[in-house]
C-alpha positions in Angstrom: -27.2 -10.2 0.1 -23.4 -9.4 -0.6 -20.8 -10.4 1.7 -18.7 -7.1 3.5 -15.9 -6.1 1.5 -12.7 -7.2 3.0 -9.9 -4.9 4.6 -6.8 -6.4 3.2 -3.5 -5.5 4.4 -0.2 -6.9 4.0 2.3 -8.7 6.8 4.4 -5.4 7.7 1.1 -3.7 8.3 -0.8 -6.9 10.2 2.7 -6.8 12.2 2.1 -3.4 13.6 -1.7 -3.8 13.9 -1.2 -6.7 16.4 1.1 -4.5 17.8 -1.0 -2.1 18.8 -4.6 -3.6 19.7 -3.0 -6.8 21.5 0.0 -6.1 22.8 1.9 -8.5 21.5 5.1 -8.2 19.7 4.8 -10.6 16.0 6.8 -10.8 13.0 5.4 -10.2 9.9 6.8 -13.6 8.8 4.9 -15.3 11.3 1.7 -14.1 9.7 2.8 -15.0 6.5 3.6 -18.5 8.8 -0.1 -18.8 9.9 -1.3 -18.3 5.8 1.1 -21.4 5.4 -0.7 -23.2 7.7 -4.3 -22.0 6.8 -4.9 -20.5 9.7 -5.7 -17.8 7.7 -6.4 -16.9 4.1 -3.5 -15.2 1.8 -4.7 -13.0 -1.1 -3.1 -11.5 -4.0 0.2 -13.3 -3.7 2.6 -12.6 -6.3 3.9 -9.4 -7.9 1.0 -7.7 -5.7 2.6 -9.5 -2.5 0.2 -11.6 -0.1 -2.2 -9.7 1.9 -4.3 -10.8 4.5 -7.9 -9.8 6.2 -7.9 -7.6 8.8 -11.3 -9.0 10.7 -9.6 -12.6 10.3 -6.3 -11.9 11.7 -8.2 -10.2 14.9 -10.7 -13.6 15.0 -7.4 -15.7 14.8 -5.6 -13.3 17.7 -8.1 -13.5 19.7 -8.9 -17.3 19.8 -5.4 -17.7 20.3 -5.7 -15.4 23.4 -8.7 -17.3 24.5 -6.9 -20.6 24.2 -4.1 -18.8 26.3 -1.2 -19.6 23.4 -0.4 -16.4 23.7 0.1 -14.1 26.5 -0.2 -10.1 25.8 2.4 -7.8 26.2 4.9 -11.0 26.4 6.9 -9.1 23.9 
């Protein structure tokens, strides 16, 4: 069985998608942060730039949210 292709998309973009499903106003470098820490994964750094997964950035949102680290529409 393969695994599901991954929708990869880079900090500007996960910036804006937070944005809009959560509420919740973050900075693109603060994603960039959360790679850092391995929070989440980075791919194709480099000339490419870093891009992340879309389905792990929403896992990593919402356990945040769950945790209450976070509050929505705190921006």
């Amino acid at each position: 069985m393969t695994e599901p292709r991954k929708r990869l998309i880079d900090a500007a973009a996960a910036a804006v998608h937070i944005k809009d499903a959560y509420k919740m106003a973050v900075a693109p470098a603060t994603i960039r942060s959360w790679a850092r820490r391995g929070r989440i994964s980075n791919y194709g750094a480099g000339r490419a730039g870093a891009h992340f997964d879309l389905d792990e950035i929403d896992a990593y949102v919402r356990k945040r949210l769950g945790r209450g680290d976070v509050a929505p529409g705190s921006d």
